[in-house]
ROZA-673273 format. One record per residue: residue in one letter; x, y, z of N, C-alpha, C in turn. Coordinates in Angstrom, 1 decimal. Example, Ala and Ser with C-alpha at 12.3 -4.5 7.8 and 13.67 -1.06 7.14 Angstrom:
<atoms>
A 13.2 -5.7 7.8 12.3 -4.5 7.8 13.2 -3.3 7.8
S 12.8 -2.2 7.1 13.7 -1.1 7.1 12.9 0.0 7.9
</atoms>
This chain:
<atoms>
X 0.8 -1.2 0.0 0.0 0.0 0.0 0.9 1.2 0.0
X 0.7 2.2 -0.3 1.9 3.2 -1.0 0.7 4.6 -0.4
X 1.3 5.0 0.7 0.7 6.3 1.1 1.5 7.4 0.7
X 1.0 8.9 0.9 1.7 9.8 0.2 1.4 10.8 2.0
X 2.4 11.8 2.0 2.0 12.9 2.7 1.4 14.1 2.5
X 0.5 14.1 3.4 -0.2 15.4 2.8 0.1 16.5 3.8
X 1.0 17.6 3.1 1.3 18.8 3.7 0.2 19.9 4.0
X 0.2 20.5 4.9 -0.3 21.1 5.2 -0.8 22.4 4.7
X -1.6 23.1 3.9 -1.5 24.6 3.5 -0.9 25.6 3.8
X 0.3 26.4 2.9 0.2 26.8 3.8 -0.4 28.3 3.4
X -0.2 29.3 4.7 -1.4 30.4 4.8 -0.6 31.9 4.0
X -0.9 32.4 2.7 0.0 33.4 2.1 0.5 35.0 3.0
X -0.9 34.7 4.1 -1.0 36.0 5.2 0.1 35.4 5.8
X 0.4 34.6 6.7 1.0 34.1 7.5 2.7 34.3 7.2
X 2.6 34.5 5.6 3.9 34.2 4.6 4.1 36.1 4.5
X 3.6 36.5 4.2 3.6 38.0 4.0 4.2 38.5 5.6
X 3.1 38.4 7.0 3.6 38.8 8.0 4.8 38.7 8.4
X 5.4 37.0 7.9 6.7 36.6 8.6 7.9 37.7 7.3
X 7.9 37.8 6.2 8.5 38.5 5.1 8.8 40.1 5.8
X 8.2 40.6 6.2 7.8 42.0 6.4 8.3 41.6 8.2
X 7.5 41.3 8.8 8.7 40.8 10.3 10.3 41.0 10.1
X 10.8 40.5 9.1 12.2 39.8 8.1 12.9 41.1 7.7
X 12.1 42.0 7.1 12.6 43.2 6.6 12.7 44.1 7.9
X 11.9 44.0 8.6 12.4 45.3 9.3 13.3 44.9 10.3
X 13.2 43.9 10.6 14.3 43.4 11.4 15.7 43.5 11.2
X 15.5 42.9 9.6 17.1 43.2 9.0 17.1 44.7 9.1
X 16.3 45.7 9.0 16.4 47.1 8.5 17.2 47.4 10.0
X 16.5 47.3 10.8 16.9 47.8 11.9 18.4 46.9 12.4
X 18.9 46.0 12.3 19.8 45.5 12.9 21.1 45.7 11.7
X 20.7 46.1 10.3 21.4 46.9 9.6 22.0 48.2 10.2
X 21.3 49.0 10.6 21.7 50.6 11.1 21.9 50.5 12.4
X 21.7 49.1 13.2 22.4 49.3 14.3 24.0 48.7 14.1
X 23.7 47.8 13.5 25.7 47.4 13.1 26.6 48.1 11.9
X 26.1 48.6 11.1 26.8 49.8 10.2 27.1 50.9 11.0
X 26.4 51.2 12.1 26.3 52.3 13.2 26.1 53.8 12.1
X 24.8 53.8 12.1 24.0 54.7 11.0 22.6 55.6 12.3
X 23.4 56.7 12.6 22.7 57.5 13.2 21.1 58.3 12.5
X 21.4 58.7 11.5 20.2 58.6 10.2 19.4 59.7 11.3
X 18.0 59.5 11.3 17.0 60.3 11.6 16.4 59.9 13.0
X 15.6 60.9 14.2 15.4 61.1 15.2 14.5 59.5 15.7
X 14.0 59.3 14.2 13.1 57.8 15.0 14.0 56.8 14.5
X 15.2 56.6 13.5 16.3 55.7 13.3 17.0 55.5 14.6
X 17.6 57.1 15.3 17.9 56.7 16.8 17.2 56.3 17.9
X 15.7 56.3 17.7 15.2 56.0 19.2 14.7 54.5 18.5
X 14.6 54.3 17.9 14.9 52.4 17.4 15.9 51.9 17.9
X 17.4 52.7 17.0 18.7 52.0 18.0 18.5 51.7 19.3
X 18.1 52.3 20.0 18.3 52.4 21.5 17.4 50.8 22.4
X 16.4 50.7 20.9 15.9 49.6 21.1 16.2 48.3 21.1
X 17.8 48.3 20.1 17.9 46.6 20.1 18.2 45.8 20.8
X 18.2 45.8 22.5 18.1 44.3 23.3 16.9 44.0 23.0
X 15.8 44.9 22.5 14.5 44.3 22.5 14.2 44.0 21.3
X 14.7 44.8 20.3 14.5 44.0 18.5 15.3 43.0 18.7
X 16.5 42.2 19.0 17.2 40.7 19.1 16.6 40.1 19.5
X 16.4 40.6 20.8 14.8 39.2 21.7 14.0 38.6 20.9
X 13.2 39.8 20.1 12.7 39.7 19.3 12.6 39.0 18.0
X 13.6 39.6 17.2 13.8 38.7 16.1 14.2 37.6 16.3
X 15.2 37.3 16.9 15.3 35.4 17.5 13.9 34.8 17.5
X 12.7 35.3 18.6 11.8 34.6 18.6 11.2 34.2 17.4
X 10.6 35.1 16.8 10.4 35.6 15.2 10.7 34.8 14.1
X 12.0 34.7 14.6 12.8 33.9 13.8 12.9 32.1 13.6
X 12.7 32.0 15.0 12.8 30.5 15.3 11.1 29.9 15.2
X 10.3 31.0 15.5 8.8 30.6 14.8 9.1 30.4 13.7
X 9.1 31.1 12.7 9.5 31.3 11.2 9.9 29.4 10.6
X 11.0 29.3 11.4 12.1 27.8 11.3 10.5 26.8 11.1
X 9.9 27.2 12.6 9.3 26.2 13.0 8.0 26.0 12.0
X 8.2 26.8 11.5 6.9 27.1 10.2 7.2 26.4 8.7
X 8.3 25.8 8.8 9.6 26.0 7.4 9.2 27.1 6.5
X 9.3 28.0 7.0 9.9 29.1 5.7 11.0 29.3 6.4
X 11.9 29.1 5.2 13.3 28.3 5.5 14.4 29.7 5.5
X 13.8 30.2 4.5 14.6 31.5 3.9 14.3 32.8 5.2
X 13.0 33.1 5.5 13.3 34.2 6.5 13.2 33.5 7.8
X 13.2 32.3 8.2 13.6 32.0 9.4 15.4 31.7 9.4
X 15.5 31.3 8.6 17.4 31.4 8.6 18.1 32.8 8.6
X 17.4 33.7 7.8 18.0 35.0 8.1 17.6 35.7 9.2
X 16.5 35.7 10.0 16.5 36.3 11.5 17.1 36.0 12.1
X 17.5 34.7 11.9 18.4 33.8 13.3 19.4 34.2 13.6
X 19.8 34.1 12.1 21.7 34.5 11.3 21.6 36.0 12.2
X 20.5 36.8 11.6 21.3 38.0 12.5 21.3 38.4 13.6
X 19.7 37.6 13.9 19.7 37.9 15.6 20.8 37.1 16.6
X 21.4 36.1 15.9 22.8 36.0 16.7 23.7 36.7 16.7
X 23.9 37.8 15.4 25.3 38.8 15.1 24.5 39.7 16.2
X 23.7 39.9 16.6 23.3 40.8 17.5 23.1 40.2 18.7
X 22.8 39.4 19.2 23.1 39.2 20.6 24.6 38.7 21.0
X 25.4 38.8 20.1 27.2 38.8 20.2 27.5 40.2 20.5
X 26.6 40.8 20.2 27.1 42.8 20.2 26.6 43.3 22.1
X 25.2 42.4 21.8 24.5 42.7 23.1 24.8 41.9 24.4
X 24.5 40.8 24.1 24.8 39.7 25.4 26.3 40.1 26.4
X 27.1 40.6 25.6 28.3 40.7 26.8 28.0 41.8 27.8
X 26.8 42.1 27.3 27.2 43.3 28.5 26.4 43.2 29.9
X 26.1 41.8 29.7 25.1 41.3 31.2 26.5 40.8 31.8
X 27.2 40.0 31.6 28.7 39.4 31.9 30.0 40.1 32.1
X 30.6 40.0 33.6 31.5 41.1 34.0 32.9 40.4 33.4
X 33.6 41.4 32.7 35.1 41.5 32.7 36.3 41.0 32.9
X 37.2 40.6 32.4 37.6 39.7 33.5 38.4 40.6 33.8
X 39.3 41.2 35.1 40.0 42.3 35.1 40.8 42.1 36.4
X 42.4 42.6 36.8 43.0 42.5 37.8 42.6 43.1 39.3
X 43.1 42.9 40.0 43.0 43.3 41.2 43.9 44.7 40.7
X 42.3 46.3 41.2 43.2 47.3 41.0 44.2 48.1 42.3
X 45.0 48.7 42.1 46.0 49.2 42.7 45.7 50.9 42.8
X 45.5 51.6 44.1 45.9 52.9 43.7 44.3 53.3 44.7
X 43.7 54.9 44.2 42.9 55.3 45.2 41.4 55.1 44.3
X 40.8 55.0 45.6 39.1 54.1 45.4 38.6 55.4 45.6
X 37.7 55.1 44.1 37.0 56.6 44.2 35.3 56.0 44.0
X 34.3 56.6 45.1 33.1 57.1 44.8 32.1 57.7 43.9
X 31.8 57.8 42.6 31.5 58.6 42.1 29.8 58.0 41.5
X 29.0 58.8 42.0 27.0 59.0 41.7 27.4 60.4 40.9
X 26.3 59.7 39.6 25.8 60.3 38.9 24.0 60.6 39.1
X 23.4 61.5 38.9 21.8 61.5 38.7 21.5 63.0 37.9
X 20.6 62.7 37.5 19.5 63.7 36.3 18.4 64.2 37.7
X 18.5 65.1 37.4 17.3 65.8 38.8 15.9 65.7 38.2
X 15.8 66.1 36.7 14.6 66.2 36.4 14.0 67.8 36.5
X 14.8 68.6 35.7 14.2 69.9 35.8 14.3 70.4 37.7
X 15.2 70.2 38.2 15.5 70.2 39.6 14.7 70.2 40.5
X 13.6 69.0 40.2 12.0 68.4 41.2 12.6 67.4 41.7
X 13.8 66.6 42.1 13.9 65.5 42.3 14.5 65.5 43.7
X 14.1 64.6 44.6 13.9 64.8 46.1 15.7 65.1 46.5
X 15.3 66.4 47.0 17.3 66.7 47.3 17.8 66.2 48.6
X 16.8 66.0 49.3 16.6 65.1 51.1 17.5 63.7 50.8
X 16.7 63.1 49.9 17.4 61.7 49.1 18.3 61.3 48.8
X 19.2 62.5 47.9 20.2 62.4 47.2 21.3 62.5 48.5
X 21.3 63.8 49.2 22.1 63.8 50.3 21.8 62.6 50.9
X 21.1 62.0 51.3 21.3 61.1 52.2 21.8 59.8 51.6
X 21.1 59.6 50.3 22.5 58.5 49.4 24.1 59.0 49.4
X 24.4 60.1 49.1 25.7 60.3 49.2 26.3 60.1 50.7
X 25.8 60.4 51.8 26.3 59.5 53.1 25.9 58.4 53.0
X 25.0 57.7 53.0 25.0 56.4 53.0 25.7 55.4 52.2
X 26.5 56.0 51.1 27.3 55.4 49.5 28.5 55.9 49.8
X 28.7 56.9 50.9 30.2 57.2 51.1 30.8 57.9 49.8
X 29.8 58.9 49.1 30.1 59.4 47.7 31.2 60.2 48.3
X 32.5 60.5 47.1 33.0 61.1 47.0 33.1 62.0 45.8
X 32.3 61.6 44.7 32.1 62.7 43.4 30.8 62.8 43.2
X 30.4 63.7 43.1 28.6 63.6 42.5 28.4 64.4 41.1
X 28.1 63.8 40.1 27.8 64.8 39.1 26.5 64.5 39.0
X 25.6 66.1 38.5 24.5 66.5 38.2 23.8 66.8 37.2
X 23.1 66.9 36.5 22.5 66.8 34.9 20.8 67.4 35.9
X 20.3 68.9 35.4 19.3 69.2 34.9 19.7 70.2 36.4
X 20.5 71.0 36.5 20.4 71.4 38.3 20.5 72.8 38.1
X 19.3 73.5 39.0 18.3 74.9 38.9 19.0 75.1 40.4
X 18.9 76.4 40.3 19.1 77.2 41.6 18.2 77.4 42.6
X 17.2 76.6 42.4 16.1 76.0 43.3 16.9 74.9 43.8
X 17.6 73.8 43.0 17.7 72.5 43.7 19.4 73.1 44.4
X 20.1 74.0 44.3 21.0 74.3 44.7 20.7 74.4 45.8
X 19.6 75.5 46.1 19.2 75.5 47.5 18.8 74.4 48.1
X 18.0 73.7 47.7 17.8 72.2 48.0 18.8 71.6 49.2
X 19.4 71.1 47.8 20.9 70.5 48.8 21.3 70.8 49.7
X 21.8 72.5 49.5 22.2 73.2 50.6 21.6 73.0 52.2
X 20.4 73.1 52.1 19.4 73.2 53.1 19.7 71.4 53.8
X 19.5 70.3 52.9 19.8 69.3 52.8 21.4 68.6 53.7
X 22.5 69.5 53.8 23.3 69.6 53.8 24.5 69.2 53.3
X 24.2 69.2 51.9 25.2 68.2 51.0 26.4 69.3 51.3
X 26.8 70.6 51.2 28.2 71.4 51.5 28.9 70.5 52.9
X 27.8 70.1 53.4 28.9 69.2 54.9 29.2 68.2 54.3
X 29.1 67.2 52.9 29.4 65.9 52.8 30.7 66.0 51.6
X 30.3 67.0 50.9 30.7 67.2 49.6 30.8 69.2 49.5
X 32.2 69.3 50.3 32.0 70.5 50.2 33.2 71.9 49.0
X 32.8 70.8 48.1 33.9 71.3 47.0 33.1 71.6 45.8
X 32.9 72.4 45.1 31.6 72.5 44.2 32.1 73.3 42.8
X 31.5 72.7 41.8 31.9 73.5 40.4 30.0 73.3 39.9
X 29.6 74.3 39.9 27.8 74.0 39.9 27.7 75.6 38.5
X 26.9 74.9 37.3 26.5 75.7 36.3 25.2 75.5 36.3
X 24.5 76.1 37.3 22.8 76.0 37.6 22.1 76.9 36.6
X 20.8 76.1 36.4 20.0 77.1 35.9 18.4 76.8 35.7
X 17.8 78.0 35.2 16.3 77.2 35.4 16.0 76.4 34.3
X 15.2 75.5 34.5 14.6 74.5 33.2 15.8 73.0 33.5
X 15.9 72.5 32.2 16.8 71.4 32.6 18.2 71.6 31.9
X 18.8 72.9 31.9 20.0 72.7 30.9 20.9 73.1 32.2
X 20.7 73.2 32.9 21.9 73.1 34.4 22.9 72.2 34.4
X 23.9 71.9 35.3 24.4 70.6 35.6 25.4 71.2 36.6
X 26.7 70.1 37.1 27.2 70.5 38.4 28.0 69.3 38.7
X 29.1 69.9 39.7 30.1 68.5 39.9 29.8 69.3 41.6
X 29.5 68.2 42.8 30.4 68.4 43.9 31.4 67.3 44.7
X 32.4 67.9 45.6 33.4 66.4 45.5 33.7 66.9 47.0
X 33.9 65.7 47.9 34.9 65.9 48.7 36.2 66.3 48.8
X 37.1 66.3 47.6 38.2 66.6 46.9 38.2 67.5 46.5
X 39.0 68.8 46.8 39.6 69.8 45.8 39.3 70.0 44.6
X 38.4 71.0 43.6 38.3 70.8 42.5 38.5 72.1 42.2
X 38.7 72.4 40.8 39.6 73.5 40.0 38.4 72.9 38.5
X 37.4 74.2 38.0 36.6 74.1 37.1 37.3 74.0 35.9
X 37.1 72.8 35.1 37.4 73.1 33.9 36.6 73.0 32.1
X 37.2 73.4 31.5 36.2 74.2 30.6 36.8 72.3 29.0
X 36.1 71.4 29.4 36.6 69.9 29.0 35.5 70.1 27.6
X 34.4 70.6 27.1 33.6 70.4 26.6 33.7 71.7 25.2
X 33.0 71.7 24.0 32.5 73.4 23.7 31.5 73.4 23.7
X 31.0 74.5 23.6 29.7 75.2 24.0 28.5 74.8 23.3
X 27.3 74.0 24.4 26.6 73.4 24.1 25.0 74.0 23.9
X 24.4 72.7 23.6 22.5 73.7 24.3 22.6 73.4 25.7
X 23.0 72.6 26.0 23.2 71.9 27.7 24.4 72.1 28.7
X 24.2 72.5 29.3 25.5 72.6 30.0 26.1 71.4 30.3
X 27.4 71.4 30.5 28.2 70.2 30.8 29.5 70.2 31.4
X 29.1 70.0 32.6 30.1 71.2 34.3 31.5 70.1 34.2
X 33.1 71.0 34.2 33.7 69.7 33.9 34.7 70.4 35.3
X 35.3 69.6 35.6 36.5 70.0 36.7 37.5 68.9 36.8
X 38.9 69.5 37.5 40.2 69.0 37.8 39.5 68.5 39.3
X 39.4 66.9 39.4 39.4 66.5 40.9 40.7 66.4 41.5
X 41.4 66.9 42.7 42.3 66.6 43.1 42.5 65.6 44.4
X 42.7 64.6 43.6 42.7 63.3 44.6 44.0 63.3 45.4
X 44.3 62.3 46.2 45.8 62.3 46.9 46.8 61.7 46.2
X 46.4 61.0 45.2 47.4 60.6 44.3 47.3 61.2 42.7
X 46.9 60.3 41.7 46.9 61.2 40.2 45.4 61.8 40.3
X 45.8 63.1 40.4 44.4 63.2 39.6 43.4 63.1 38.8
X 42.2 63.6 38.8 41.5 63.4 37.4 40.3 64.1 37.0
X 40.2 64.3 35.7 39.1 65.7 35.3 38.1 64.4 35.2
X 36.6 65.1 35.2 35.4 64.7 35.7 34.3 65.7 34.5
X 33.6 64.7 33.8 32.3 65.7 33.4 31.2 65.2 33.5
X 30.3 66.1 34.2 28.8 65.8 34.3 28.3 65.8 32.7
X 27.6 65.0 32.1 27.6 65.2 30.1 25.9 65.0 30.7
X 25.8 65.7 29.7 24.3 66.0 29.4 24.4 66.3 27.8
X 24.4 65.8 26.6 24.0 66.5 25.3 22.2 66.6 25.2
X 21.9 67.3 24.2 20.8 67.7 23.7 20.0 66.4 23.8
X 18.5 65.6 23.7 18.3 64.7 23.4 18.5 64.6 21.4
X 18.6 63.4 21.0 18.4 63.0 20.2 17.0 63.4 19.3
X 16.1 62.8 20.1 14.6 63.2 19.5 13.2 63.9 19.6
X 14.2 65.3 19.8 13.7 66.5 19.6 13.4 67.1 18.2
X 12.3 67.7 18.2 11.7 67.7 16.9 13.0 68.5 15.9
X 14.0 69.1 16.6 15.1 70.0 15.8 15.9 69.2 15.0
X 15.8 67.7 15.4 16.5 66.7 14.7 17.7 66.4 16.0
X 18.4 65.1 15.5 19.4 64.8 16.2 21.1 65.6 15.7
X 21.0 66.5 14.9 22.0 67.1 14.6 23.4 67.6 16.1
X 22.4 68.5 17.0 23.1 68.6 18.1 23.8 67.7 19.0
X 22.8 66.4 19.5 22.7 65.9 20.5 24.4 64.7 19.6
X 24.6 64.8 18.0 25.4 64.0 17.5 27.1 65.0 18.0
X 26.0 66.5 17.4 27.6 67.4 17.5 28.2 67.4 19.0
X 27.4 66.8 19.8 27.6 67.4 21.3 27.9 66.2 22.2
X 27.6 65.0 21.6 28.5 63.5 21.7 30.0 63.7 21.0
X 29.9 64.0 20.0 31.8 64.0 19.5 32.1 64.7 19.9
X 31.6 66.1 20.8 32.9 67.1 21.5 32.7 66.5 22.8
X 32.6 65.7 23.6 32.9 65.0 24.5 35.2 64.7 24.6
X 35.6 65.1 25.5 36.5 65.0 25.5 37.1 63.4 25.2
X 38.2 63.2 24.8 39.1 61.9 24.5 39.5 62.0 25.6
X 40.5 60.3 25.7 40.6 60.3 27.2 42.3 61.0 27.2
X 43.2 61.4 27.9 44.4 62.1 27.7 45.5 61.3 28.1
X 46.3 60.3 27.2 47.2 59.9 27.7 48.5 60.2 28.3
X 48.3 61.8 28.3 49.8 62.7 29.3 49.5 63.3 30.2
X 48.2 63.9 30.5 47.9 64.6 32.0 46.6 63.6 32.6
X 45.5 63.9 33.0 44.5 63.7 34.1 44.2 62.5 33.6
X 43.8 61.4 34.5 42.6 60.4 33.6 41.4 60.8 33.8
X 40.4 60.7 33.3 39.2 61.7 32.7 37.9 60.5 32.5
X 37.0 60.9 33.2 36.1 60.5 33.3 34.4 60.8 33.0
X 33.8 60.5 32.5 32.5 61.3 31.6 31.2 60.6 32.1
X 30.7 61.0 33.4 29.7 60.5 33.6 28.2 61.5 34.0
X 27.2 61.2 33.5 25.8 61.1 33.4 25.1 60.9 32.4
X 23.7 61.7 32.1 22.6 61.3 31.2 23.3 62.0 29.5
X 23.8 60.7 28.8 24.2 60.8 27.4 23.3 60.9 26.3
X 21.5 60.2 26.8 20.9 60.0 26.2 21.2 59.4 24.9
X 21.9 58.7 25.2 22.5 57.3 24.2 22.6 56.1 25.0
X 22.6 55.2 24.5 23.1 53.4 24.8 24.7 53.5 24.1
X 24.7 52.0 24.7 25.9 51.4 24.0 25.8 51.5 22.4
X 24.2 50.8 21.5 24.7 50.8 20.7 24.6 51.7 19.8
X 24.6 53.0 20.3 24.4 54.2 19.3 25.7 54.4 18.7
X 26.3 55.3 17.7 27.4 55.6 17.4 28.4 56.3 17.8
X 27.5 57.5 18.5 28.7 58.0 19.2 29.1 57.7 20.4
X 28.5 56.4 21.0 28.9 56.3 22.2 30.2 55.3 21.9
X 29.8 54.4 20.5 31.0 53.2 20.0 32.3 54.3 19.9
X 32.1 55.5 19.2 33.3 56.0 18.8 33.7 56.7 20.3
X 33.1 56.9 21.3 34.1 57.0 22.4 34.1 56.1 23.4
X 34.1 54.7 23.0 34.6 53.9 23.6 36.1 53.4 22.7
X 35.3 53.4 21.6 36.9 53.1 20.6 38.1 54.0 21.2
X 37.8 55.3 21.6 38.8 56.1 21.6 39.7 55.9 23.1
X 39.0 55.0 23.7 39.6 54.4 24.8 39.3 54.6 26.3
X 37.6 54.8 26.1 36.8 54.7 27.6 36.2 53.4 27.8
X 35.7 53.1 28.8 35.3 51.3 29.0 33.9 52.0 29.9
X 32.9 51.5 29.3 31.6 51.7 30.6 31.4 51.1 31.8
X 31.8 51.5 32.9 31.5 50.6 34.1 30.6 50.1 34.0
X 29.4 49.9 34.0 28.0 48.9 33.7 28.8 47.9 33.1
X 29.1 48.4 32.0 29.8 47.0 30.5 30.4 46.0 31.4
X 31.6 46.2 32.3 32.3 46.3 32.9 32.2 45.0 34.0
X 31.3 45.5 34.5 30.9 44.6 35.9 30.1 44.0 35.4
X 29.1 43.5 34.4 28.2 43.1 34.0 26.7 43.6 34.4
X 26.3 44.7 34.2 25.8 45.6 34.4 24.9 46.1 33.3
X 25.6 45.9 32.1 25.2 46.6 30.7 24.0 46.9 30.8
X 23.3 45.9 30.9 21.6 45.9 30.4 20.0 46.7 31.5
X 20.9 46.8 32.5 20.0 47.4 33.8 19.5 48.5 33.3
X 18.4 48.8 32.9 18.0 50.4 32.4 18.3 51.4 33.5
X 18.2 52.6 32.9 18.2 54.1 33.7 17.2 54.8 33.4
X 16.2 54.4 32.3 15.2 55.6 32.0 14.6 55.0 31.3
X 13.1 55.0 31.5 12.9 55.6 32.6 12.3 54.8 34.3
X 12.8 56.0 35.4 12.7 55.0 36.2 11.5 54.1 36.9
X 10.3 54.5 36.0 9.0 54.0 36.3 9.1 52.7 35.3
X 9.9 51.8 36.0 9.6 50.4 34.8 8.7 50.1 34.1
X 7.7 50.5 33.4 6.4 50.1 32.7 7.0 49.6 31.8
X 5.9 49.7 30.3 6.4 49.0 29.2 6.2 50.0 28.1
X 5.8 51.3 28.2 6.0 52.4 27.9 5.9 53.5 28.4
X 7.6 54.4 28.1 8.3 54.2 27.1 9.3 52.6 27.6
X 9.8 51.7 26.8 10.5 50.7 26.8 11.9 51.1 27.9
X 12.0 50.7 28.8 13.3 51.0 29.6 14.6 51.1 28.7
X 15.4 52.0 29.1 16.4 51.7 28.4 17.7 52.6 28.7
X 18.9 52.4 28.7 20.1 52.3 29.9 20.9 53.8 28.6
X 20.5 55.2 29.4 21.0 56.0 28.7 21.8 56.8 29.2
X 22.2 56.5 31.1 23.0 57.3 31.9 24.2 56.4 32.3
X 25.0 57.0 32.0 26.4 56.0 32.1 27.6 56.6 32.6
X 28.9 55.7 33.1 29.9 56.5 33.5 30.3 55.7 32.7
X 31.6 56.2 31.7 32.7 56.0 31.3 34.1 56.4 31.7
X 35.1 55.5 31.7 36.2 55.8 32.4 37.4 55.5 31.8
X 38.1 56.2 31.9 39.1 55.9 30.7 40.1 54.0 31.1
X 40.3 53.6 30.1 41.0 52.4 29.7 41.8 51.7 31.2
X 42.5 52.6 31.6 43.7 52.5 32.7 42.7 52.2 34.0
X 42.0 52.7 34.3 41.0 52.7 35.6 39.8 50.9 35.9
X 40.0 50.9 36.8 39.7 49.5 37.1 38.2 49.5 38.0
X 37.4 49.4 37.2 35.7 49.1 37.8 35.6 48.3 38.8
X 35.4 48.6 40.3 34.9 47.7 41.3 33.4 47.3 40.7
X 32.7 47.8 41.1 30.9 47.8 40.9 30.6 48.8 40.7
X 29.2 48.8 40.5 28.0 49.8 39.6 26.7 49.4 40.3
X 25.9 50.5 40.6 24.1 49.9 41.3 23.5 51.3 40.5
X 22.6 51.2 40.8 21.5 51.8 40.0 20.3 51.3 40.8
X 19.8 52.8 41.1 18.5 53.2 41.7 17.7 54.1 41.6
X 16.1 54.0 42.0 15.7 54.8 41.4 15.9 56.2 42.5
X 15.7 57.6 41.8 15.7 58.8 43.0 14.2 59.2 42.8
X 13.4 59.4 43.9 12.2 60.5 43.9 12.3 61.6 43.1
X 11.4 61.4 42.5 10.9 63.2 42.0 11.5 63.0 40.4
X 12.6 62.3 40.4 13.2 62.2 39.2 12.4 61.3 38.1
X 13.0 61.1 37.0 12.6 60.1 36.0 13.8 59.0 35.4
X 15.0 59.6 35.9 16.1 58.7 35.6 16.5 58.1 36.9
X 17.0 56.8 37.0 17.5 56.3 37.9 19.1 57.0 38.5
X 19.7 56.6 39.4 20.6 57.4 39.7 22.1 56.3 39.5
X 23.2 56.3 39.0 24.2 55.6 39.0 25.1 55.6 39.9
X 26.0 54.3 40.5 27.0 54.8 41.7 28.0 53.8 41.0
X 29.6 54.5 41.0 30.1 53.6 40.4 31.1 53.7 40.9
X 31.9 52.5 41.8 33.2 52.5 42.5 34.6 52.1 41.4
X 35.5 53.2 41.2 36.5 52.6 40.6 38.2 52.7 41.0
X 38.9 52.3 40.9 40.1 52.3 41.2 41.1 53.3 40.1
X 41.7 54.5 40.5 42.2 55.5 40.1 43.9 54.8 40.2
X 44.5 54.4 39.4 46.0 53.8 39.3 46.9 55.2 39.7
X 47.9 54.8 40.8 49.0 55.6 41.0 49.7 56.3 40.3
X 50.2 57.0 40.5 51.1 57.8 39.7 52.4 56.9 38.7
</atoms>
């Protein structure tokens, strides 16, 4: 008796949705690995891909399990070139025991300077902060603190306040000497000489423009590449807060190439979002406040929390400053 198989129909909708799935997936995992900054909703896509890879894998391996052979083999194919780009950054480092002085340093975004200043002071005693940089800080929240008593904890200050959110501000238990590390932005971006007991090191609170503002992303690009290089003859130099970028935007690749390491990356950390800090599911969480630190400096840990009043979570990042 000689039976035959009978395949199943299959559905041309089913074949269209997975095709078009296929395309944009490739579209987007194209201009995230070409590193193609392009237009205001090409970057707030980028920002998206731990969750287009998730994605397209799933997508993809449906697809398999469908046999449409051709766009289930090509999601796979790339959603693995993309979780090779992404996946390391849940996994810490492997890195020496560092040598030299252990520095403190919290980063946080105030949030148009609403963000509970009772809080923050009392994280910086409780975290033993020794650097704090600020992103969005008004002369309201100056007072804040003050009243708060951050001058008793951190009584060293380089502070470019102002109203609205284009403020910012370094204060340190350390000696600081303001310096001018940045050019002239839409955002302020407060930089200073910290003087530690051994080498020292300049410090910027970075705030660029956002990205996806109806003005386009032209700024927020010009104001990522004047971000200082790290300096391999005087200070080591350190660039932390709200970049309003990820890892895998462009300009954040081109200053890591240039020889900064992200503490998050670092410790295995990468993927913890910062913004925003109301975890819902819109807008999509996603990790846009960062310290970077130049090559030579050795990442203890990294936490991340949320602050009151704020919308960004706050960063604390312990690292080892190498001797002279």
């Amino acid at each position: 008796m000689v039976t035959t198989e009978v395949k199943p129909p299959r559905s041309g909708l089913a074949t269209f949705l997975l095709v078009v799935c296929a395309m944009a997936f490739v579209t987007a995992a194209l201009v995230r690995l070409l590193g193609i900054d392009g237009t205001r909703y090409m970057i707030a896509t980028t920002s998206l891909t731990p969750y287009i890879t998730v994605a397209g894998l799933l997508v993809g391996l449906f697809a398999l399990s469908r046999r449409r052979w051709a766009v289930g083999l090509t999601m796979t194919l790339v959603g693995v070139v993309l979780v090779a780009n992404v996946a390391p950054r849940a996994f810490p480092d492997a890195r020496p025991n560092g040598v030299g002085q252990q520095v403190r340093l919290m980063s946080s975004n105030l949030l148009t300077g609403i963000a509970d200043a009772e809080f923050i002071v009392r994280q910086v005693r409780a975290r033993d902060i020794d650097i704090l940089a600020l992103q969005e800080l008004t002369p309201e929240m100056v007072r804040d603190l003050e009243r708060a008593g951050l001058d008793r904890v951190l009584p060293n200050r380089v502070f470019l306040d102002e109203p609205g959110g284009s403020g910012s501000g370094i204060a340190s238990r350390f000696p600081l000497s303001q310096r001018n590390l940045t050019p002239p932005g839409t955002l302020q971006q407060a930089g200073a000489l910290v003087d530690l007991p051994g080498k020292d090191i300049e410090v910027v609170s970075v705030h660029p423009l956002p990205p996806v503002v109806t003005a386009g992303p032209e700024a927020w690009q010009r104001e990522l590449a004047g971000l200082p290089s790290p300096d391999s003859t005087g200070a080591i130099r350190v660039l932390a807060g709200d970049f309003n970028a990820t890892l895998d935007h462009v300009g954040m690749t081109r200053l890591l190439n240039k020889g900064y390491v992200d503490a998050a990356d670092q410790v295995g950390k990468g993927l913890i979002h910062t913004w925003p800090s109301d975890s819902g599911f819109w807008p999509p969480p996603v990790t846009i406040d960062h310290v970077l630190v130049d090559s030579k400096v050795l990442v203890d840990t990294v936490d991340v929390f949320d602050v009151p009043g704020s919308d960004h979570r706050a960063v604390v990042t312990q690292f080892v400053v190498p001797g002279l």
